[in-house]
Residue, then its C-alpha position, 0 to 999 in steps of 0.5 A: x473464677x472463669x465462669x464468673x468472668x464469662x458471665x461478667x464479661x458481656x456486662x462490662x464490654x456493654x458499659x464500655x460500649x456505652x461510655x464511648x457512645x457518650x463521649x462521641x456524642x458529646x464531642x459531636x455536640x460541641x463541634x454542632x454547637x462551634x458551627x452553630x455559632x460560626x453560622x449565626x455570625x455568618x448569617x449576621x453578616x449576610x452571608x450563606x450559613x450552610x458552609x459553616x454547618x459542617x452537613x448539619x440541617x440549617x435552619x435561621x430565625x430573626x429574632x428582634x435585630x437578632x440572627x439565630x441559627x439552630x443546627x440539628x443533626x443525628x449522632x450514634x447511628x440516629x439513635x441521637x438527635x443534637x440540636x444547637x442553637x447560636x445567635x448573633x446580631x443581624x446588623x454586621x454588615 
């Protein structure tokens, strides 16, 4: 029994590693994609989007009379690059 679980152990400690790698990276792309909506709504209204990207790279795109902002930034160590991409109308002025 104790050979087995020494030999299993390096397996399972890898799949838990994994599993919490994914739900860190998960929560970090829904937070990136909260502040990507703050930021394009920012922008939309003429304002500076940058306080609202949370030290993500920002960057803006007019599209029609849309303001889109896509936020991008590296998770697990840079193992991982999420991007989030929000719109908002340009003319909330």
């Amino acid at each position: 029994m104790t050979a087995e679980l020494a030999a299993a152990l390096p397996a399972a400690v890898l799949a838990i590693g994994i599993a919490v790698g994914a739900v860190a990276a998960t929560a970090a792309q829904v937070s990136l994609e909260q502040s990507a909506g703050a930021a394009a709504r920012a922008a939309g209204r003429g304002d500076d989007p940058a306080p609202y990207s949370e030290g993500a790279a920002v960057r803006i795109e007019q599209r029609g009379e849309l303001v889109c902002a896509v936020l991008s930034r590296d998770a697990l160590g840079g193992a991982l690059e999420l991007t989030a991409r929000s719109c908002a109308h340009g003319g909330g002025r």
